[in-house]
C-alpha positions in Angstrom: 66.5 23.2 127.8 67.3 24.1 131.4 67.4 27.4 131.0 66.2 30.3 129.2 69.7 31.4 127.4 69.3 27.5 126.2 65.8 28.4 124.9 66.8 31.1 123.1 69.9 28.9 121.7 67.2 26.4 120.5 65.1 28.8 118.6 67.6 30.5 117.1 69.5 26.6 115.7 65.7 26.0 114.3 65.1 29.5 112.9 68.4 28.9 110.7 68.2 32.0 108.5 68.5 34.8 111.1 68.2 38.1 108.4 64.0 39.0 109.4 64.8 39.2 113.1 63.9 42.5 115.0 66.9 44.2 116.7 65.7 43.1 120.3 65.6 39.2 119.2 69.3 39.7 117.4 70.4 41.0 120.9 69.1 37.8 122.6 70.9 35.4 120.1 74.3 37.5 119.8 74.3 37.6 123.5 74.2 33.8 123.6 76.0 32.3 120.6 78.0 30.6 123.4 75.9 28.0 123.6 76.0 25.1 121.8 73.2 22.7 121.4 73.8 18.3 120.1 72.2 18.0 116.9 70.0 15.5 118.5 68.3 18.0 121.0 67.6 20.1 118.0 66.1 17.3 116.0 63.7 16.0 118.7 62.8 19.3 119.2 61.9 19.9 115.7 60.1 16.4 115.6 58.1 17.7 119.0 57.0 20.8 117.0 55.7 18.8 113.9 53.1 16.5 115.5 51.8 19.5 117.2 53.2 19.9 120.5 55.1 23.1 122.1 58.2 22.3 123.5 59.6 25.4 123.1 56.2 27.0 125.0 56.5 24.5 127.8 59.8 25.5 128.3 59.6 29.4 128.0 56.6 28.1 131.0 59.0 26.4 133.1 61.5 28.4 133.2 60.1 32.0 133.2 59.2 33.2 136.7 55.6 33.0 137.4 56.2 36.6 138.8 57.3 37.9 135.6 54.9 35.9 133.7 52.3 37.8 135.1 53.9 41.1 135.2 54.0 40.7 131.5 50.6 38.6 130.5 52.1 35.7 129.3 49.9 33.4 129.5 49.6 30.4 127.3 46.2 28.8 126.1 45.7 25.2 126.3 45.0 23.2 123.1 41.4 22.6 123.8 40.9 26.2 123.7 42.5 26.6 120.8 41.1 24.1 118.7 37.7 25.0 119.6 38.3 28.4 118.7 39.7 28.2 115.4 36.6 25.4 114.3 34.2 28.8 115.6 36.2 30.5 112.9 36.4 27.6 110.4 32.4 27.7 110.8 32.2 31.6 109.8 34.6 32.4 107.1 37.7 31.4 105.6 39.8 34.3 106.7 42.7 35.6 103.8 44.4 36.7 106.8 45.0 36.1 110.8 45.9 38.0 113.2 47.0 37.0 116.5 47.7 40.1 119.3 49.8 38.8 122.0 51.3 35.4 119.5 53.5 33.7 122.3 54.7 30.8 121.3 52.4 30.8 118.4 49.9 28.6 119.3 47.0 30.1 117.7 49.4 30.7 114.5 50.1 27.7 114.3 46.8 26.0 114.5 45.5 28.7 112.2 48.7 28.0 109.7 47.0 24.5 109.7 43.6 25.4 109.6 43.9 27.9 106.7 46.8 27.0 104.7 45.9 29.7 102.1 46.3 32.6 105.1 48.7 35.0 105.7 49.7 34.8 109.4 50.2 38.1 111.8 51.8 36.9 115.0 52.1 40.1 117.2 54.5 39.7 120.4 56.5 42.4 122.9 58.8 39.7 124.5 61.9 39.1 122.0 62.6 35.6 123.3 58.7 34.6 122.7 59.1 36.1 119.5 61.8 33.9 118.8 60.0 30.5 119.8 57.1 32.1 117.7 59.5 32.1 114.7 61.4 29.0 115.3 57.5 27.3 115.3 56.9 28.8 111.8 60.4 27.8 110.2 59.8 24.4 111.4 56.3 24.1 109.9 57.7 25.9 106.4 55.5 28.9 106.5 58.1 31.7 106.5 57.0 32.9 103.2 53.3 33.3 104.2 53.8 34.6 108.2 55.1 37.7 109.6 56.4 38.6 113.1 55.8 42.0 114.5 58.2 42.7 117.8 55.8 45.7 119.1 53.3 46.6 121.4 50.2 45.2 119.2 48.5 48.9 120.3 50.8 50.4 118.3 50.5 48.2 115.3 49.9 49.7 111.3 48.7 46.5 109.2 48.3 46.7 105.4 44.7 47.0 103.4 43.7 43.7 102.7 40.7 43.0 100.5 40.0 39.7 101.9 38.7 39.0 105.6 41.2 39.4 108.4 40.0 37.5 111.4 41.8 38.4 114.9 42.0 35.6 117.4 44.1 35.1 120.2 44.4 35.8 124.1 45.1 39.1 124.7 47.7 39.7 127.5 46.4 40.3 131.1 47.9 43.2 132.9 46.1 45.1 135.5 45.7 49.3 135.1 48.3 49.4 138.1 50.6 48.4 135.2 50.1 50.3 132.5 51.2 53.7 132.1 48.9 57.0 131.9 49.9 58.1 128.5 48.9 54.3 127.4 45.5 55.8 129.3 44.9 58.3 127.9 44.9 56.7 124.2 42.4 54.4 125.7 40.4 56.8 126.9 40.5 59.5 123.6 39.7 56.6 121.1 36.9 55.3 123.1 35.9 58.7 122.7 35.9 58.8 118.8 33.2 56.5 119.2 30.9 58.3 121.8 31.9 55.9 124.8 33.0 57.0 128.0 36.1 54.5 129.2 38.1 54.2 132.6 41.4 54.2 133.1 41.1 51.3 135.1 40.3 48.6 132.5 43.0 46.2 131.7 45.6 45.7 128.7 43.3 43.0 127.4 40.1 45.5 127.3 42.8 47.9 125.2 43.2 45.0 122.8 39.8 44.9 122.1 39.7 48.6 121.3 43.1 48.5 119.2 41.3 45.3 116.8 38.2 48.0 116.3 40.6 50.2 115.5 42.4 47.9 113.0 39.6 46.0 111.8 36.8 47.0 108.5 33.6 45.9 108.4 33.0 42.0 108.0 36.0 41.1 109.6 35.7 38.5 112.3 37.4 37.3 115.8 37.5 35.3 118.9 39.5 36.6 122.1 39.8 34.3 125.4 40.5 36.7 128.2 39.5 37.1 132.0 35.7 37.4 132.2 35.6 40.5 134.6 35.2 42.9 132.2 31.0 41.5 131.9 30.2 43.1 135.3 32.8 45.8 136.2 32.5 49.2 135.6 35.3 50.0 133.7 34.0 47.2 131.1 31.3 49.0 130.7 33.1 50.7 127.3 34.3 47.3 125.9 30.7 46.2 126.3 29.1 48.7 124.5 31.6 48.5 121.7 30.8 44.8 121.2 26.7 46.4 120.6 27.7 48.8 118.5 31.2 48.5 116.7 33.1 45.4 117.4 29.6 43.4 117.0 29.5 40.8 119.4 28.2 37.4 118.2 28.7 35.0 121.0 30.0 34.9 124.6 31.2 31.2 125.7 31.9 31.6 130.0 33.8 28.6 131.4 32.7 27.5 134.9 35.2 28.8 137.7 36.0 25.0 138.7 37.5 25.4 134.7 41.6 26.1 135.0 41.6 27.7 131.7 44.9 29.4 132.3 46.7 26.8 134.5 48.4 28.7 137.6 46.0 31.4 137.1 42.7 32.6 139.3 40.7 33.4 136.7 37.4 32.6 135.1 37.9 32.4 131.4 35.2 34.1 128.7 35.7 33.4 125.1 33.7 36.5 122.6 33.4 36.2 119.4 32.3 39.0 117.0 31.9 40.3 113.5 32.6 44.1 112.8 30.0 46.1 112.1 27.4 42.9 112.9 24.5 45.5 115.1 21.3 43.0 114.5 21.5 39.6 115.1 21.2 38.0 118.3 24.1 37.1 120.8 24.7 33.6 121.6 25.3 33.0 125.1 26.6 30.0 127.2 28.1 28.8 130.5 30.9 26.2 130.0 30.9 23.5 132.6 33.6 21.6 131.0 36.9 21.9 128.3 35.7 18.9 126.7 32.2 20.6 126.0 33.1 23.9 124.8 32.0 21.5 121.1 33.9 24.2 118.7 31.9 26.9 120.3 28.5 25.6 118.4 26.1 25.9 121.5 24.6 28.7 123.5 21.5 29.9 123.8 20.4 33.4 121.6 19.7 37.0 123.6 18.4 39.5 121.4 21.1 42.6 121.4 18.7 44.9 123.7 19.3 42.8 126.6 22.6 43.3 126.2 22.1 46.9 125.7 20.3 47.0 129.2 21.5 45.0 131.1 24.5 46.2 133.5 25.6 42.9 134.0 26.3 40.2 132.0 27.5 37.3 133.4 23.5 37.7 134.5 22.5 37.1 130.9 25.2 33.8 131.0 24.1 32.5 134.1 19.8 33.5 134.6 19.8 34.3 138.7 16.4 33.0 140.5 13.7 35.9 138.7 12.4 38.4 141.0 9.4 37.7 143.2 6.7 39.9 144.8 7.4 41.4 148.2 11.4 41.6 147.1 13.3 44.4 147.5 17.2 45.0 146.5 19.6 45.3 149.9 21.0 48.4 149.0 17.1 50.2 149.4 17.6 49.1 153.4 21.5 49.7 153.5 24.1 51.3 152.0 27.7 49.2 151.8 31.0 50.1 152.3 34.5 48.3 151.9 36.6 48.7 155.0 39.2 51.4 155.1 42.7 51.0 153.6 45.7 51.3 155.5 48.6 51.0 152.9 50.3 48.9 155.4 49.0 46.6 157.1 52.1 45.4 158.8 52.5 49.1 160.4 49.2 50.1 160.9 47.6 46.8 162.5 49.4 47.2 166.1 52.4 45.5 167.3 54.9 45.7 169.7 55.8 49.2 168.6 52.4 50.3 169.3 52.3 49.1 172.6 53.0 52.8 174.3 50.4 54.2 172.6 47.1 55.6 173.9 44.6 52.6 173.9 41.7 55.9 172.7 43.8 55.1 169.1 44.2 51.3 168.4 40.8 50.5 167.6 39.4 46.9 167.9 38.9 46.1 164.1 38.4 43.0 162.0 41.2 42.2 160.2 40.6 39.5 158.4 37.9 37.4 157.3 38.3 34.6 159.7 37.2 37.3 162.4 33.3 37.2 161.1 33.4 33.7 160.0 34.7 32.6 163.8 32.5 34.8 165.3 29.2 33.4 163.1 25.9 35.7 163.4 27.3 37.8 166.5 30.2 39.4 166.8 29.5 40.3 170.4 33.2 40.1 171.9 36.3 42.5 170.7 38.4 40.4 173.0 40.3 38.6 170.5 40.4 41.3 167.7 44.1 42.8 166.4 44.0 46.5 167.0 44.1 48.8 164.6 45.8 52.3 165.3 44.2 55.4 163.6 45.9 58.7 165.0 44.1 62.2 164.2 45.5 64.3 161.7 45.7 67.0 164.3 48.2 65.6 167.5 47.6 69.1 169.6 44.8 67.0 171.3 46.9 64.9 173.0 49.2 65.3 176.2 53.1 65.7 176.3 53.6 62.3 177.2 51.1 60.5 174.7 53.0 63.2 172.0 55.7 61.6 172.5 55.2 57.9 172.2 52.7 59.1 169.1 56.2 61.0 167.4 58.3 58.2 168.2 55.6 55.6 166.7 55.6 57.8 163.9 59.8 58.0 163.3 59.3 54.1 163.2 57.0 54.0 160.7 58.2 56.4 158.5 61.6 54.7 158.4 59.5 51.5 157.6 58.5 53.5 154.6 54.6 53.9 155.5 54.2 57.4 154.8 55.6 56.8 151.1 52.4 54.5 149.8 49.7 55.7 147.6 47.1 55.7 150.2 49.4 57.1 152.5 50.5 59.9 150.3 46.8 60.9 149.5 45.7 60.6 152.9 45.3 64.7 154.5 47.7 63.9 156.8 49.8 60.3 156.1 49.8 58.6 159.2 45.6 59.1 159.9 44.1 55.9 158.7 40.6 57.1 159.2 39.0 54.3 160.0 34.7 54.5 159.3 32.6 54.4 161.8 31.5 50.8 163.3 28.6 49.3 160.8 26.2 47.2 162.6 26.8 44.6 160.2 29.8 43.5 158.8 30.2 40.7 156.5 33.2 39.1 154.3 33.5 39.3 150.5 35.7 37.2 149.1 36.4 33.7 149.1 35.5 29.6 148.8 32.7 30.1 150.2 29.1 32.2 150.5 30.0 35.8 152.9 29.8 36.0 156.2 27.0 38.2 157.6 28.0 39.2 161.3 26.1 41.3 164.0 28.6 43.6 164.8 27.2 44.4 168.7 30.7 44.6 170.1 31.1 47.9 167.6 34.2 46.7 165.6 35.9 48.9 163.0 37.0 47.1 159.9 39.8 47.6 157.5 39.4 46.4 153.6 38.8 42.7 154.4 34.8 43.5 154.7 32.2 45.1 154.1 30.2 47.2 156.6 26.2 47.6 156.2 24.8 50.7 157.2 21.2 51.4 157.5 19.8 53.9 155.5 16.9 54.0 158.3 16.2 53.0 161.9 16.3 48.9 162.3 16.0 47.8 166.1 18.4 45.2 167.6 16.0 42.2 166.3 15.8 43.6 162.6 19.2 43.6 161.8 19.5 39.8 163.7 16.8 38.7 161.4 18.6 40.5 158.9 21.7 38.0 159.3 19.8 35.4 160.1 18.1 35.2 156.8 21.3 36.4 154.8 23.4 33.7 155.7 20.6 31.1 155.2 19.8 32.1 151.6 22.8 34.3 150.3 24.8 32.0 147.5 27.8 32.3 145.7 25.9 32.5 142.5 25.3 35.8 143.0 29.4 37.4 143.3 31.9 37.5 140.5 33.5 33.7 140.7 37.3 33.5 139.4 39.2 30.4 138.6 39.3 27.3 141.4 36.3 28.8 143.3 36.8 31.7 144.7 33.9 34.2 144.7 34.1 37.9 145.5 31.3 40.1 146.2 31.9 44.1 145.7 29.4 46.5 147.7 27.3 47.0 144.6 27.0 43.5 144.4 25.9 43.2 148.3 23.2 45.9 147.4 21.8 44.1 144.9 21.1 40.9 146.7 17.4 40.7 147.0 15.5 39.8 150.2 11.9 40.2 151.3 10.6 43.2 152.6 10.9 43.5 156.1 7.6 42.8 157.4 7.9 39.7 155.5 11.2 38.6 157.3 9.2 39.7 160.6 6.4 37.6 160.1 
């Protein structure tokens, strides 16, 4: 299968009787009856599918565009992953029915088909040609009679009363809030609601699949969702967190280490919940992953009594216990309050070039534009020799003369035919071409990447764009406080205590630079 009008040939030779397809997978195969397939492809295919593999997965993989993968939150869990979520279920009911939200291929309904051979199966799934693969994998296995395919957004999703237990396990597709449109919103936010929580329009689809299964789901019904683990520290998972206390009723929280690739191709750190509806007592079982092989059918962890949970803001903290607090420590954010760097909405306008080069040197500010600025520059940043200039004009141009009017206007026509005044910052800007640019912090430091931040003496007064973080005091530190400051921060600060995605890379938001604890300042003095 070399390419995808050859996948969707293959699925539709296995599927064989074509009557239950939806009208968007009948388009697909009408559109590509053409193609003809050797009855030897289709039988090795078929002979792939029945000792377990995916071949029509791996190909839907390989041939998809990673861009549109991602665009659409396809992606596929590997088999250890699976398996050791379905033995979590094996060990807490044996479920009538299953449900799986975002189906794919079908490999959790097809290791639950196994599993469970009594089940109905639910495979939920947007994409036509997935849902295709996700039929031809239950033709081949001879569970037509027992599975049904939904082509729909699983959001919008009616199932049947069912007297039995319906468990819900899966990996719910990842799309960011940039992606998802404000009625879509709105629903999240006005059924939160019906259960006294407060939710944000910028949670994820995945966080609205977890609402959706509340809404779906009766008591005693149980689940396990792999997703992204931001949602344990954010703010706008602060709703999905309190519906696992109170609704959803978390039982257990499985986080693989970030060196895991749980979603190969993907920067994420993986967490795998599990939960019984309506479960408001018993303890939560918690555990950091270190390894696939040893997530042991999701059997370990260690129990946290619900009002921890209920308390705590964070939870990866809970997962992974930080260093307990000591005497004489205080929290960062008492001594200074942090900022991210401004936005420009365009970097490639904004950070001067050669088109800038008749403007007034008063408006391209010396800024730190990317990370490798602070890490070059180590505990001092004491030259702005070598830094890109940024240009911030005024939103009122009367201050300047005739001749700097001109080169600002004609600066201006440039960018706006390089379509800088059309992006959202731009357009909520007071006037679209006035960066704004904060004042210079006397401490700057980096918050993402490989590695522990960057904290920087900023004594050259740098500005900085969204690459850093600036520190502001909150009261008056002398030259040698804020260099013992950095001094100590970049002697003791780890990555252990950011928010650490897939392969590595840890990011730090200001909230989490505030709460970095360090001693009191005499202390550092003495």
């Amino acid at each position: 299968m070399q390419t995808e009008s050859a996948l969707i040939a293959m699925s539709y030779a296995l599927i064989g009787d074509l009557g239950r397809l939806s009208a968007a997978e009948r388009t697909l195969v009408d559109a590509n009856r053409h193609i003809t397939l050797s009855p030897s492809e289709s039988a090795a295919t078929r002979k792939a599918i029945l000792a377990g593999g995916d071949p029509l997965g791996e190909a839907f993989l390989r041939l998809r565009s990673s861009l549109q993968r991602r665009s659409d939150g396809a992606v596929y869990t590997p088999a250890a992953i699976v398996d050791s979520m379905m033995s979590w279920l094996s060990s807490q009911a044996t479920p009538g029915r299953i449900v799986d939200p975002g189906a794919g291929s079908g490999r959790f309904v097809l290791a639950a088909g196994k599993r469970f051979p009594g089940a109905q199966l639910v495979g939920v799934e947007m994409d036509p040609l997935a849902a295709l693969m996700l039929r031809a994998n239950i033709h081949v296995h001879g569970w037509t009679h027992r599975a049904t395919v939904l082509v729909e957004d699983y959001r919008t999703v009616k199932l049947t009363a069912f007297k039995g237990t319906t468990a819900f396990i899966g990996n719910p597709p990842y799309v960011r809030h940039h992606d998802i449109g404000e009625t879509w919103k709105s629903w999240y936010a006005a059924r939160f609601s019906e259960f006294g929580i407060k939710a944000s329009g910028l949670a994820g689809l995945h966080l609205h699949f977890f609402l959706q299964t509340r809404l779906l789901a009766k008591k005693g019904d149980v689940g396990a969702f792999i997703t992204s683990s931001e949602w344990l520290d954010v703010n706008y998972g602060s709703a999905l967190r309190q519906l696992l206390i109170d609704e959803l009723g978390g039982l257990a929280l499985h986080v693989l280490a970030p060196t895991v690739e749980a979603f190969p191709g993907t920067a994420t750190t993986a967490a795998i919940t599990c939960f019984r509806v309506g479960e408001t007592e018993a303890p939560m079982r918690v555990r950091s992953v270190p390894t696939l092989a040893l997530l042991n059918g999701l059997s370990k962890g260690q129990e946290v009594e619900r009002d921890r949970f209920q308390h705590e803001k964070r939870w990866s903290i809970i997962v992974r216990p930080t260093t307990p607090h000591r005497d004489g420590e205080i929290e960062l954010g008492e001594l200074f309050r942090v900022h991210r760097g401004q936005v420009t909405g365009a970097n490639n306008i904004w950070i001067a070039g050669k088109n800038a080069e008749k403007l007034p040197d008063s408006i391209k500010m010396p800024s730190v534009t990317k990370a490798r600025d602070l890490i070059d520059a180590g505990d001092n940043l004491g030259c702005a020799k070598a830094l890109r200039r940024v240009v911030d004009i005024p939103a009122d141009l009367d201050q300047f003369g005739e001749q700097d009017q001109r080169h600002i206007s004609a600066f201006l026509e440039w960018a706006r035919a390089h379509g800088a005044d059309q992006s959202y910052t731009a357009q909520h800007r007071k006037a679209w071409w006035s960066v704004g640019l904060k004042d210079p912090a006397p401490i700057l430091c980096t918050y993402m990447g490989r590695r522990p931040p960057q904290f920087t003496l900023n004594t050259c007064g740098a500005r900085h764009i969204n690459i850093a973080h600036g520190l502001y005091p909150r009261q008056a530190l002398s030259a040698s406080d804020l260099a013992t400051f950095v001094a100590w921060l970049n002697k003791n600060v780890s990555t252990d205590s950011g928010r650490t995605y897939s392969g590595g890379l840890t990011k730090f938001e200001p909230k989490e630079i505030e709460r970095l604890r360090i001693p009191r300042l005499g202390t550092l003095s003495a």
